[in-house]
N, C-alpha and C positions, 0 to 999 in steps of 0.2 A: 629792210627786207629785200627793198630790191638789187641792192648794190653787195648782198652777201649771193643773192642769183646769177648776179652778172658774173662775182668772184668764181661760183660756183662754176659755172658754164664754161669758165675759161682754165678753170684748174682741169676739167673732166675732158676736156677737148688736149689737156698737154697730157692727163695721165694717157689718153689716148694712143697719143702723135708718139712719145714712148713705149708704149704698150707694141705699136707697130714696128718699130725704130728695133726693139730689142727681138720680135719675129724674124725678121729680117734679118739680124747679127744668126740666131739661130739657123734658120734656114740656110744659111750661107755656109755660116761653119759646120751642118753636117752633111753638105754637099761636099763640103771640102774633106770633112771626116772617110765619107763613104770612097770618094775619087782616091784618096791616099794610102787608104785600106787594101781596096781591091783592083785598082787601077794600074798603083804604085809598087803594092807588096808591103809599103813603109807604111802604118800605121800614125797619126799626127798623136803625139801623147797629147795634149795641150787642149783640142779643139774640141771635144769630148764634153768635158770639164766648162768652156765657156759655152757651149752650146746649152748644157742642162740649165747652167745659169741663168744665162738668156731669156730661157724658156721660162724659169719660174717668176724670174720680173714680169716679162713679158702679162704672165696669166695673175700675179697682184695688181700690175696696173692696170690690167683690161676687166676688172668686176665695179670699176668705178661708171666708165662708161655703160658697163651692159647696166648696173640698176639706173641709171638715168634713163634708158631708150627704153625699161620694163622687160628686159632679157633675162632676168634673174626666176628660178622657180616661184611662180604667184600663189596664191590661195585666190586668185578672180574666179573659179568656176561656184565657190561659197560665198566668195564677196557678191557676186551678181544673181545668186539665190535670195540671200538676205534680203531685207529691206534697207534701204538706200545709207540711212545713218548707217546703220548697226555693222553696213557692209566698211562704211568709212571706218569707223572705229576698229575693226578688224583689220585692216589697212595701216592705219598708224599705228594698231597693238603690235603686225609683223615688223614695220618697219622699225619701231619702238627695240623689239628684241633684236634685231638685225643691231642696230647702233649698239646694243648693249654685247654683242658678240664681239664686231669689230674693235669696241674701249679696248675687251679685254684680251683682243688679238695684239692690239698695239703696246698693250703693256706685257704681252708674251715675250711677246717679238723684240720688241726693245732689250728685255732684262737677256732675251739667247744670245743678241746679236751682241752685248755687253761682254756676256759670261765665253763667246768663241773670239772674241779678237786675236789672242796671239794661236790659232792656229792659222794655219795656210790652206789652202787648195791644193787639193793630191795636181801634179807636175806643175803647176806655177808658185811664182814666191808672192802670192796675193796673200790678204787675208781671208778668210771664211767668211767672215761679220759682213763684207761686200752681199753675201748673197744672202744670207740672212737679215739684212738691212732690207729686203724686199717687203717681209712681214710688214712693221712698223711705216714704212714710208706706202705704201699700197692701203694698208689700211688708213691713214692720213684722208687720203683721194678717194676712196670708197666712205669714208663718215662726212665727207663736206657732199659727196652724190647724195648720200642718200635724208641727209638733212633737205640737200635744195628738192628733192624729191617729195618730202616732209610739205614742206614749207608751198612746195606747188599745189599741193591737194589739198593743204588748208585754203587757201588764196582762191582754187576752183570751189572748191565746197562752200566757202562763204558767198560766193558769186552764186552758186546754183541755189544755195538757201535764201539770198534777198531775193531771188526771182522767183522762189515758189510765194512768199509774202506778198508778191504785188500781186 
């Protein structure tokens, strides 16, 4: 268990260091977009197109990190009414359906990014499936977060239940 946290921790820390990695290409290329447009008169065909991209990597890699740090919309205002089990099990019932969402993000996203490959990207000679490859590898990183996310609140919750026993 421990050794699939450590995994964890260092997968959610890279989907991260990418998540930023592909802001940054973003942010870059529509500074570059807007300066070329208005600046220039000339218009970048090209920058537009890897900018949008960017960005939607950018926001699949970055929901692996936010459910790790508890960023993600909670149900804690009902978990912290409840009574303490019952609020747990509420807890691993969302998260429970959270992984049951992502499986079947990842098998969406797989079979789209299968079925676009031979198209291209309006002004480059990319494939499509590049950014539809977000889906499936974003959800990857967000199902190992929210496992080790799983796995933390069992691990705390067995810790707080041998201590109400003593």
């Amino acid at each position: 268990m421990t050794l699939f946290l450590r995994f964890e921790a260092i997968t959610t820390q890279l989907a991260l260091r990418l998540a930023i990695v592909f802001l940054l290409i973003a942010v870059g290329l529509a500074l570059y977009q807007v300066t070329t447009r208005f600046v220039f008169g000339h218009p970048s065909t090209w920058s537009e197109v890897i900018t949008r991209s960017a960005m939607i990597w950018c926001v699949f890699l970055a929901v692996a990190p936010a459910f790790r740090e508890g960023a993600m919309i909670a149900v804690e205002i009902v978990q912290k009414i409840l009574p303490p089990r019952l609020g747990f099990a509420l807890y691993l019932v969302s998260m429970s359906l959270s992984v049951v969402f992502f499986c079947i993000l990842f098998w969406q996203g797989w079979a789209m990014t299968e079925r676009v490959m031979s198209q291209k990207l309006a002004a480059l000679e990319i494939s499509i499936a590049w950014v539809y490859a977000a889906l499936p590898v974003g959800s990857v990183f967000i199902l190992l977060a929210i496992l080790g996310c799983m796995l933390r609140a069992v691990q705390k919750g067995a810790v707080a239940f041998s201590a109400d026993l003593q």
